[in-house]
N, C-alpha and C positions, 0 to 999 in steps of 0.2 A: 276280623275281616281279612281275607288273604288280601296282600299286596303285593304287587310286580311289577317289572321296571321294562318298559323295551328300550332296547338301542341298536342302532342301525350305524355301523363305522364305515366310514370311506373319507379319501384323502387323497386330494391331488397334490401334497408333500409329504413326504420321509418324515413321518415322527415317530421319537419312540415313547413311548408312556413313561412315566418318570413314577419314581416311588411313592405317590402322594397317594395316603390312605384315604379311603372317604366313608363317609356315612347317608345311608337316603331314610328318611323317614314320615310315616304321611302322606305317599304317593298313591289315595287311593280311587279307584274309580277312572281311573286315564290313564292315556298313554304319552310317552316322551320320546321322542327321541332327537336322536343327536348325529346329524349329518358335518364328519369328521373334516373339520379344520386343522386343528392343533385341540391333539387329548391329553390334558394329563392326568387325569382321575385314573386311581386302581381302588380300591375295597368300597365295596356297594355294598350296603344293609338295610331294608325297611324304609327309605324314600322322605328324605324332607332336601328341596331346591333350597340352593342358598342363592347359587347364582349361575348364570345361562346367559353368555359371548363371546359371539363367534368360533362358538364351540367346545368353549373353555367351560369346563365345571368346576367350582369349589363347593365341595359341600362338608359336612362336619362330619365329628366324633368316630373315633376308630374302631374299626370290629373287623371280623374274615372269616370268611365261610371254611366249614369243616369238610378239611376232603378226606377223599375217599381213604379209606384201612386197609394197605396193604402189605401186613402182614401176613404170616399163617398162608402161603400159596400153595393150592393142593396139586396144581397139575399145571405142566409147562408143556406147550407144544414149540414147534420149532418149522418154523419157513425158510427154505431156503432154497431158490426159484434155482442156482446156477450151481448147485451141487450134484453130479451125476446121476446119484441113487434118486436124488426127488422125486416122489411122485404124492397125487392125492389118494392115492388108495395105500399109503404106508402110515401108520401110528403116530408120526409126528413126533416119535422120541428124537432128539439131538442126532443119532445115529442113521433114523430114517425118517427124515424130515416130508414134509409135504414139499409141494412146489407151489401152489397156488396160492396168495395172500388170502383169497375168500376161503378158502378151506383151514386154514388156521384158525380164524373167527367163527366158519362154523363149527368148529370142531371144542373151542372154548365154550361157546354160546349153550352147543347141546348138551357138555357136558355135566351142566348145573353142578360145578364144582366153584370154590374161589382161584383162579383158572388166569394163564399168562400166555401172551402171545409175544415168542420170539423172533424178529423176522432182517433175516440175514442182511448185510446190502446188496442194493441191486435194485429194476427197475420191472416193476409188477404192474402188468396191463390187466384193467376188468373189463367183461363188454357186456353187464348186466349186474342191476343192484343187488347189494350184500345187504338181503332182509334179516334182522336180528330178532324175532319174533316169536320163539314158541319155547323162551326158557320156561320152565317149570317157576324155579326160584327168582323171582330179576332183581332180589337183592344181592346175590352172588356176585363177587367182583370179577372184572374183565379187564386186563390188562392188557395193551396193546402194544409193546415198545418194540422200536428200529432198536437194530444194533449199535449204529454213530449218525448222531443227529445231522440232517443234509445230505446221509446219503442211501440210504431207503424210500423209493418216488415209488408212488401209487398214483398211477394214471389211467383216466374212464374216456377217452374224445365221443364215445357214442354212445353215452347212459346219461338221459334227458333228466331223470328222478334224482334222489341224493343216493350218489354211491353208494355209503352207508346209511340202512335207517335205522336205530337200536328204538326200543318198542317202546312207547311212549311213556311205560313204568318204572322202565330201567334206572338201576339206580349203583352207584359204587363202578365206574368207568373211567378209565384213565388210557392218554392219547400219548405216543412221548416220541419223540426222536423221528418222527414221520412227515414228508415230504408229501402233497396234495399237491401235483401237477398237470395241467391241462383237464381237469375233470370238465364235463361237457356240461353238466350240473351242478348242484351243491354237493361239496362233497364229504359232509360230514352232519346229519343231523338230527336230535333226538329229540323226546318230549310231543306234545302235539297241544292244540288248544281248546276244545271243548267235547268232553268235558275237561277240567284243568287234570294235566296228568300229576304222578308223584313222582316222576323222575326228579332225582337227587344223588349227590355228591358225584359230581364230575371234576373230573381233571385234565386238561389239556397243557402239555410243554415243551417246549424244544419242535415245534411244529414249525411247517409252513402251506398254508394254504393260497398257491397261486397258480396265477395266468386259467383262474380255469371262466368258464362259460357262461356263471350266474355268478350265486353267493357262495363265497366259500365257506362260512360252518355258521349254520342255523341250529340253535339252542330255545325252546320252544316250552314256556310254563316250567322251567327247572329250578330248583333250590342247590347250594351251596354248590355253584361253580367258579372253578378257579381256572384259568387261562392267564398262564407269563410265558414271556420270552419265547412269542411263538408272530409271525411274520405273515401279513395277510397282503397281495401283490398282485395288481394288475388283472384283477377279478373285473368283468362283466356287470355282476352284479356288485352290491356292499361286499365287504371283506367280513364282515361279522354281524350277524342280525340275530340277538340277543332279547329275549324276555325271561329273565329272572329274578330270582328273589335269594337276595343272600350271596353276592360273587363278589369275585376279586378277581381284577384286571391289571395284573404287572409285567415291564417291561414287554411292550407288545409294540409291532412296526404294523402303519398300515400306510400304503404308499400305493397311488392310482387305480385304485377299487373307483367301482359308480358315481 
């Protein structure tokens, strides 16, 4: 019988998640969650409560979800919004970069290869959702990394939907060095709930999703996601609203989200 875990993080103090492994098992037929006090849980497995206050979990025996494989990268494209030559109608080689952030992702997305998205620093406005939706393969991996973590900002103030949607199958996706500020919306979110998708192995790092309008990153029926060291801040909505099976949750800030 599949089983899966929701959580719902928010926090009116600065915490950071500490190293503490955990295990869930027997979590089945219900839902949980956890309106963020003080979290220190990270590695989540298959569902058995040990204990639950005031927002504190201890739960057992160690395990971590398998991310994504990336090696073997067939194709790199290259973003880079404030380099003269940029545009979206260039190859997105290093040399002639795209300009637009959504044009890098679509340009990974369609090209059903195991596929990298390079994206310069600098400060990339969207003003309509980035639908990830018609790969051929969606176990192809998609890599999405800033150049220096903090300073690569992706900003939606007038995209009500999730910025990005990746298609509810998607599977082998990694988030890294990327800044989620003021999105109007959620602004990062995959998987869907019925029927349960097969979205799997995700990875998020070096992130931060804040100040934006709702929730900032919705993960929805997904297996082996991992999220560390990634800052969820002064979000509208929760900072992270989670239903998986098989993650790991380290070093993470979540500080005046809902």
């Amino acid at each position: 019988m599949s089983t899966w875990m929701m959580l719902s993080f928010s926090s009116n103090k600065l915490q950071k998640t500490r190293r503490q492994f955990v295990s869930l098992t027997s979590f089945i037929n219900s839902f949980f969650f956890v309106r963020q006090y003080k979290y220190k849980v990270t590695r989540i497995r298959n569902l058995k409560i040990i204990a639950l206050l005031f927002g504190i979990l201890n739960v057992e025996k160690v395990t971590a979800a398998i991310l994504p494989d990336e090696t073997s990268i067939e194709v790199t494209y290259y973003v880079n919004g404030s380099a003269s030559n940029a545009s979206d109608s260039n190859s997105g080689a290093a040399s002639s970069p795209f300009k637009s952030f959504r044009q890098g992702l679509y340009a990974a997305y369609k090209s059903n290869k195991r596929a990298k998205v390079y994206v310069y620093n600098g400060t990339y406005t969207e003003a309509s959702q980035i639908s990830l939706s018609d790969q051929p393969d969606k176990t192809k991996l998609i890599v999405i990394e800033g150049q220096t973590a903090g300073s690569v900002k992706i900003t939606a103030p007038n995209v009500a939907s999730a910025l990005i949607y990746a298609t509810p199958d998607k599977q082998n996706m990694v988030l890294r060095n990327l800044v989620f500020d003021g999105c109007k919306g959620t602004a990062f979110e995959i998987g869907r709930w019925e029927p349960v998708s097969s979205a799997r192995y995700v990875l998020i790092e070096n992130c931060q999703f804040i100040n934006g309008g709702g929730t900032g990153l919705t993960v929805n029926t997904t297996r082996d996601v991992t999220i560390r060291n990634t800052r969820f801040h002064n979000n509208a909505g929760v900072g992270a609203f989670l239903t998986v099976r098989d993650a790991s949750i380290s070093d993470c800030e979540f500080n005046n989200n809902q």
